[in-house]
N, CA, C and O atoms as a DFTB+ gen file, in Angstrom:
380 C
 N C O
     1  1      -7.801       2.892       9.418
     2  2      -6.867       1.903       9.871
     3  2      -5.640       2.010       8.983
     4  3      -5.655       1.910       7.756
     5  1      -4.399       2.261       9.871
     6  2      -3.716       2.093       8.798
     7  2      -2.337       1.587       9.266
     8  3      -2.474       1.342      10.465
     9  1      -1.014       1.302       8.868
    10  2       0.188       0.922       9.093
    11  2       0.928       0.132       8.320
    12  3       0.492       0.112       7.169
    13  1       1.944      -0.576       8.499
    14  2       2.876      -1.451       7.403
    15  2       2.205      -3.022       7.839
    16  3       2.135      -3.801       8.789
    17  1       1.821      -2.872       6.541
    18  2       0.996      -4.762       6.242
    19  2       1.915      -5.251       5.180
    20  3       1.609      -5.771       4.107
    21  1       3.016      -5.012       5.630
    22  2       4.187      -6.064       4.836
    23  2       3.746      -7.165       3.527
    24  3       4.100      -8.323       3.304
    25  1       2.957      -6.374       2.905
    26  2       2.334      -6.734       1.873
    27  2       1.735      -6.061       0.883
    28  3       0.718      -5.375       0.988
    29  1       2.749      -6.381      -0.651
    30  2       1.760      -5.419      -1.744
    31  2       0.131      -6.279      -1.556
    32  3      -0.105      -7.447      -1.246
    33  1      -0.782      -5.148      -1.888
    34  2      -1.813      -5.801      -2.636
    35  2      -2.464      -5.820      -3.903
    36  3      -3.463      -6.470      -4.214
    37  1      -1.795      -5.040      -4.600
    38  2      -1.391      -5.291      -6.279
    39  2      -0.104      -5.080      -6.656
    40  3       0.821      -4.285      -6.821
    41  1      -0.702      -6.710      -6.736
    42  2       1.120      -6.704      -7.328
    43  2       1.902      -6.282      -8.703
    44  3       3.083      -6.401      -9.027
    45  1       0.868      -5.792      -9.316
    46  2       1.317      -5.214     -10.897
    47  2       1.302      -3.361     -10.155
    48  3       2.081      -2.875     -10.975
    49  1       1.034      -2.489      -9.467
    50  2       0.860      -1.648      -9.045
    51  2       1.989      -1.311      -7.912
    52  3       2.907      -0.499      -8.027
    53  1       1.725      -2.045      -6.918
    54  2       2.700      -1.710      -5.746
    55  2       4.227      -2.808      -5.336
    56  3       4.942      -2.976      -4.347
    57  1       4.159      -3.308      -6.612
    58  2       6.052      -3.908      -6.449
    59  2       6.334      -4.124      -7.698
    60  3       5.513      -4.498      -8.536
    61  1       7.874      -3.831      -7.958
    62  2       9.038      -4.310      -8.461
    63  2      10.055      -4.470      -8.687
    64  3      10.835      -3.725      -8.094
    65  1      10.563      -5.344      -9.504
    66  2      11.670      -6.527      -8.875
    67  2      11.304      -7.776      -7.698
    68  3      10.377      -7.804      -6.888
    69  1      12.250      -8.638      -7.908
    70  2      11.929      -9.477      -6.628
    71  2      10.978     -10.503      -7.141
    72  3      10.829     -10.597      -8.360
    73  1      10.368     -11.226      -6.386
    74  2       9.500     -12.562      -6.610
    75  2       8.578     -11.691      -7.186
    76  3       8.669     -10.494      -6.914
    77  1       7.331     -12.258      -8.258
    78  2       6.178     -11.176      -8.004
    79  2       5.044     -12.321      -7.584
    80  3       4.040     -12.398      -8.291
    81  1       5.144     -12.931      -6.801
    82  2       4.424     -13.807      -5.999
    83  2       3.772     -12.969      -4.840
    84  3       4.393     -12.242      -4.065
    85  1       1.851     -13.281      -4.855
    86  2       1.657     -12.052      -3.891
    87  2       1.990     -12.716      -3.029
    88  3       2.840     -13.543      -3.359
    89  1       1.588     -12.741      -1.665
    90  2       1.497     -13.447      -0.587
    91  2      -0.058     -14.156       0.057
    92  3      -0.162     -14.207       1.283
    93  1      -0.906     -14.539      -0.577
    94  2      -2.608     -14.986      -0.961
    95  2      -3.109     -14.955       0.498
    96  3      -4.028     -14.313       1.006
    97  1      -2.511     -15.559       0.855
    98  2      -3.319     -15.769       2.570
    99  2      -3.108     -14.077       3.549
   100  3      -3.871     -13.785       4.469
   101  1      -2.049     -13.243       3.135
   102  2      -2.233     -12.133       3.403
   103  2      -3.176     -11.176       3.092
   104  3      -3.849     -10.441       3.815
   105  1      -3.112     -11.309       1.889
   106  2      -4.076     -10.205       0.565
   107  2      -5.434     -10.445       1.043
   108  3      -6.193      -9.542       1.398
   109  1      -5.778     -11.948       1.041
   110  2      -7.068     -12.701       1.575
   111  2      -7.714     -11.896       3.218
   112  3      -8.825     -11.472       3.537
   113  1      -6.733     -11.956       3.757
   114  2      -7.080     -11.269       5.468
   115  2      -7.172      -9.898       5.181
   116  3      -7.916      -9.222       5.893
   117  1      -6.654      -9.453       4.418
   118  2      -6.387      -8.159       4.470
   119  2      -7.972      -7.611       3.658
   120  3      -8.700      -6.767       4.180
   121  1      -8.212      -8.137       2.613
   122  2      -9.483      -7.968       1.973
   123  2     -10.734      -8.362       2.778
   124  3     -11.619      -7.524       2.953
   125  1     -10.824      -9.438       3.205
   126  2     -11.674      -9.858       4.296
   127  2     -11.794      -8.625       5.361
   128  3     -12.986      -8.320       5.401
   129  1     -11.345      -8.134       5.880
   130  2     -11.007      -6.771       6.854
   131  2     -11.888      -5.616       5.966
   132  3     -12.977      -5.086       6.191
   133  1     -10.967      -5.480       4.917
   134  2     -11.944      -4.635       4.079
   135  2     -13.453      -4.439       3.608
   136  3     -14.076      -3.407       3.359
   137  1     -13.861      -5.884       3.568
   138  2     -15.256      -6.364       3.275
   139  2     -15.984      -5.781       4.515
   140  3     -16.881      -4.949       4.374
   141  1     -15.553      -6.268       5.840
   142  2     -16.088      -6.077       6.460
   143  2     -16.677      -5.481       7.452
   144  3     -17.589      -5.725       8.242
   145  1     -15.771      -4.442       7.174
   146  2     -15.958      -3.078       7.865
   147  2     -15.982      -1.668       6.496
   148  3     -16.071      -0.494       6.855
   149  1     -15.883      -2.069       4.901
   150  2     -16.148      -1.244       4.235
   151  2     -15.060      -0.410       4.129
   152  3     -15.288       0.799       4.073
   153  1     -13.485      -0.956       4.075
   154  2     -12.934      -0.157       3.696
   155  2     -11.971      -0.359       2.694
   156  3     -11.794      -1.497       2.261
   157  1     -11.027       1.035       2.069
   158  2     -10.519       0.857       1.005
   159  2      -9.146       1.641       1.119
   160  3      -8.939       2.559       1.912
   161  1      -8.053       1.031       0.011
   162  2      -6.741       2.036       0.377
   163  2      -6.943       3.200      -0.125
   164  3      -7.378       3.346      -1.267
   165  1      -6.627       4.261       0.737
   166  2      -7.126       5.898      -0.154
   167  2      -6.337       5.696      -0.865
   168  3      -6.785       5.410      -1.975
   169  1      -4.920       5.696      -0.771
   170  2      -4.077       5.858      -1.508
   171  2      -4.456       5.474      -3.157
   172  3      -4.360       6.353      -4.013
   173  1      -4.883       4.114      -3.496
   174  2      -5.379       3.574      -4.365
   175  2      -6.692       4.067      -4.935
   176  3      -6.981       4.049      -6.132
   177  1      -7.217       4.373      -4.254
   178  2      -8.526       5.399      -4.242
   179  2      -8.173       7.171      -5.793
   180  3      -8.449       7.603      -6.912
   181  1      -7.345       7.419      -4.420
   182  2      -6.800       8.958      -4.931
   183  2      -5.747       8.833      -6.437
   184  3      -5.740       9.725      -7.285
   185  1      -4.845       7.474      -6.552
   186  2      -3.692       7.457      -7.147
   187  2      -3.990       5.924      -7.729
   188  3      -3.305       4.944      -7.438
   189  1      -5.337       5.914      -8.753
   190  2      -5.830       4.272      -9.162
   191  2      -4.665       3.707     -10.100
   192  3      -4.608       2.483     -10.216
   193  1      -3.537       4.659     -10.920
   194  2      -2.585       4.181     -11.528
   195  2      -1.827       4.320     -11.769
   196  3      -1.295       4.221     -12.874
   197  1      -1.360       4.692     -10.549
   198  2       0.519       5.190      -9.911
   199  2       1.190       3.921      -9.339
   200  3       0.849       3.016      -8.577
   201  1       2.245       4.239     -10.011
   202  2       3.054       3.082      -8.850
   203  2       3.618       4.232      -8.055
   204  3       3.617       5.415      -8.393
   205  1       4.060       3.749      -7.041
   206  2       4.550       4.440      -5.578
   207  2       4.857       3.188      -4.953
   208  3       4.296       2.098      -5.068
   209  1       6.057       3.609      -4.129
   210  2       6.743       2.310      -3.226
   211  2       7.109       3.286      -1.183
   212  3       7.316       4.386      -0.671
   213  1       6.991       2.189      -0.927
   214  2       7.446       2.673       0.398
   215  2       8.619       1.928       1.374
   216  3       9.034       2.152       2.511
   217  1       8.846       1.198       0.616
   218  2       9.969       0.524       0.990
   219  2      10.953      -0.179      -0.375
   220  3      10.466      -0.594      -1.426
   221  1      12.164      -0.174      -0.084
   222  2      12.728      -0.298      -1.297
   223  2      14.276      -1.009      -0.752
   224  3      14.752      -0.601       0.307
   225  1      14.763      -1.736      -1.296
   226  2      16.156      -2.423      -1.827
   227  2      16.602      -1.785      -2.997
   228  3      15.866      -1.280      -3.845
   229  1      18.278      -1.837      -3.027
   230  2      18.840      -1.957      -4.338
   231  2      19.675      -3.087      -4.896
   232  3      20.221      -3.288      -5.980
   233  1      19.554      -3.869      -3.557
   234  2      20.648      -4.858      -4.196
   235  2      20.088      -6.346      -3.351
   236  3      20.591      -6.589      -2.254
   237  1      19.065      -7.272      -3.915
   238  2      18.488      -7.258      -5.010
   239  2      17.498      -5.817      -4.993
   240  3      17.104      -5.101      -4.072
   241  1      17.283      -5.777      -6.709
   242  2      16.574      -4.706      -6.501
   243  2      14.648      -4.543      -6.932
   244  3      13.990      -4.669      -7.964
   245  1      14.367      -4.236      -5.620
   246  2      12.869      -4.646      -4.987
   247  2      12.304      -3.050      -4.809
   248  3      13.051      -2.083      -4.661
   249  1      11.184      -3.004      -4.845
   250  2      10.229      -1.428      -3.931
   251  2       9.155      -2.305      -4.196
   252  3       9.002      -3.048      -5.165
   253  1       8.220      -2.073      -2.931
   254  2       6.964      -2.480      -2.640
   255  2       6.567      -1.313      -1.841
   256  3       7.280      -0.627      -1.109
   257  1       4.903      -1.162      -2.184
   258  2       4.278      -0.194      -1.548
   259  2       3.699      -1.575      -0.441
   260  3       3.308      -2.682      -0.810
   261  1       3.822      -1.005       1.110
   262  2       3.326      -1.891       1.539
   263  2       2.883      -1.405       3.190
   264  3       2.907      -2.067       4.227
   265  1       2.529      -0.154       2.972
   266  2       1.897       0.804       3.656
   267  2       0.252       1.356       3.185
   268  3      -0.080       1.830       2.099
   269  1      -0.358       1.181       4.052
   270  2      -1.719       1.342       3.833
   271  2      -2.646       1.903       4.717
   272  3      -2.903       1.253       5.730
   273  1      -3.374       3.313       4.484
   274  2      -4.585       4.091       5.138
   275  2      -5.752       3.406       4.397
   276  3      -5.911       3.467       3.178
   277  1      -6.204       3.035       4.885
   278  2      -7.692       2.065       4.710
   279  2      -8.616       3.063       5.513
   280  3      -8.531       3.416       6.689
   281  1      -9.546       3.422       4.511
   282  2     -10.561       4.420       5.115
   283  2     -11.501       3.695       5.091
   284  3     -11.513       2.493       4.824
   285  1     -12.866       4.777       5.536
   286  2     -14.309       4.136       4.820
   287  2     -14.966       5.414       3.696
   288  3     -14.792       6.625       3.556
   289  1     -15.781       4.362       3.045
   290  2     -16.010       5.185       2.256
   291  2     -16.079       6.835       2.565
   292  3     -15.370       7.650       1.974
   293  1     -17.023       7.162       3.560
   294  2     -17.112       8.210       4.340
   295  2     -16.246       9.429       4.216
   296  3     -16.606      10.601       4.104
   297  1     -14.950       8.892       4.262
   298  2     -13.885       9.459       4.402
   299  2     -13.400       9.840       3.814
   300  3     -12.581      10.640       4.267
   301  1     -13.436       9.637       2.238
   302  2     -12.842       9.770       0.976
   303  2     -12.784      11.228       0.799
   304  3     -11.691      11.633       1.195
   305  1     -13.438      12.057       0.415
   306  2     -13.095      13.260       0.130
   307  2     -12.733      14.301       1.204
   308  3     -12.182      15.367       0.927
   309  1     -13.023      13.982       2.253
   310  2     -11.792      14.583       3.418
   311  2     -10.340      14.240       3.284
   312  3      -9.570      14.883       3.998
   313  1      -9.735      13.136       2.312
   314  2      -8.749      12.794       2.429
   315  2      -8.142      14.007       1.155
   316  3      -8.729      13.923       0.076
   317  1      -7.091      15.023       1.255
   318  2      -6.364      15.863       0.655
   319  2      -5.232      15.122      -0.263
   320  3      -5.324      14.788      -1.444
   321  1      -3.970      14.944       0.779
   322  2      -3.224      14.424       0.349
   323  2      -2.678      13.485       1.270
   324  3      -3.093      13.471       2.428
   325  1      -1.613      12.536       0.807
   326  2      -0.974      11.772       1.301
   327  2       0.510      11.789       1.474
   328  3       1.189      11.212       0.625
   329  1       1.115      12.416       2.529
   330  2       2.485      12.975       2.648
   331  2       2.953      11.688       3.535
   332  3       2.287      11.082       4.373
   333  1       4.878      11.344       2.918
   334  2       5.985      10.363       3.181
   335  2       6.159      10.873       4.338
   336  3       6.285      12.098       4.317
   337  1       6.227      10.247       5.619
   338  2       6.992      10.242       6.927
   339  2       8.416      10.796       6.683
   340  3       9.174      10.497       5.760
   341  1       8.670      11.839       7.903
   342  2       9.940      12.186       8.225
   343  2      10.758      11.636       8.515
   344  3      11.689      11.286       7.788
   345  1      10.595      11.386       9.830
   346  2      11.257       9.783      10.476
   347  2      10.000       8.395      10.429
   348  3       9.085       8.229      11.236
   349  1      10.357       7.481       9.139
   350  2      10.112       6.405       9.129
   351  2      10.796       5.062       9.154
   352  3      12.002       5.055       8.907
   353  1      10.271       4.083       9.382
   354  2      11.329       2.822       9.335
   355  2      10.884       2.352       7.687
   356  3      11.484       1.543       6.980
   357  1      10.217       2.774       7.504
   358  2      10.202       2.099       5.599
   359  2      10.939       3.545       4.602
   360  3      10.727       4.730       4.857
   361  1      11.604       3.143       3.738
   362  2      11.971       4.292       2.882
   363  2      11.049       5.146       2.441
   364  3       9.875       4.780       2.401
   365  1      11.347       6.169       2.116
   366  2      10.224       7.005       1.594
   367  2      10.022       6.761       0.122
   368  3      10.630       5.952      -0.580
   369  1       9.023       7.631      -0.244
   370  2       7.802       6.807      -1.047
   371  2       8.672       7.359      -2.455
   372  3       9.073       8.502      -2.675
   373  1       8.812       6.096      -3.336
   374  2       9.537       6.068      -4.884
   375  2       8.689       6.006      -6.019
   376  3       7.899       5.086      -6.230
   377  1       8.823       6.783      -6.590
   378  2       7.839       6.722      -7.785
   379  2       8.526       6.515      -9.323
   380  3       7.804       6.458     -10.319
């Protein structure tokens, strides 16, 4: 499962600048989902202490990763790498 969930879910990891207020009732659904079908962000998986952003401002100046492939466990070592969209509507990925 994956797409833009307009939401970091670590917020010491995937944003800064800006409020660092997560968004709780998001993070909450979003984990709940996870519980319950057993899945996890590869990304976070593959990259446990990278920051990386996928969307970004400069003025104020903000990047939040807030793009997410949620696998199942299963899946994990089939996953290689994780390549930035060509044509995307979120910026490409800032490190």
């Amino acid at each position: 499962m994956g797409g833009d969930f307009n939401c970091p879910l670590n917020i010491n990891l995937d944003k800064k600048g800006g409020i660092q207020i997560p968004w709780r009732h998001v993070v909450k659904s979003i984990e709940e989902i996870q519980g319950e079908f057993s899945l996890h962000d590869i990304w976070r998986i593959k990259n446990p202490n990278q920051q990386s952003f996928t969307w970004g401002h400069c003025s104020p100046f903000v990047f939040c990763g807030l793009d997410y492939w949620l696998t199942s466990d299963k899946l994990h070592d089939l996953v290689v790498d994780i390549l930035p969209s060509i044509r995307s509507d979120q910026t490409l990925q800032y490190s």
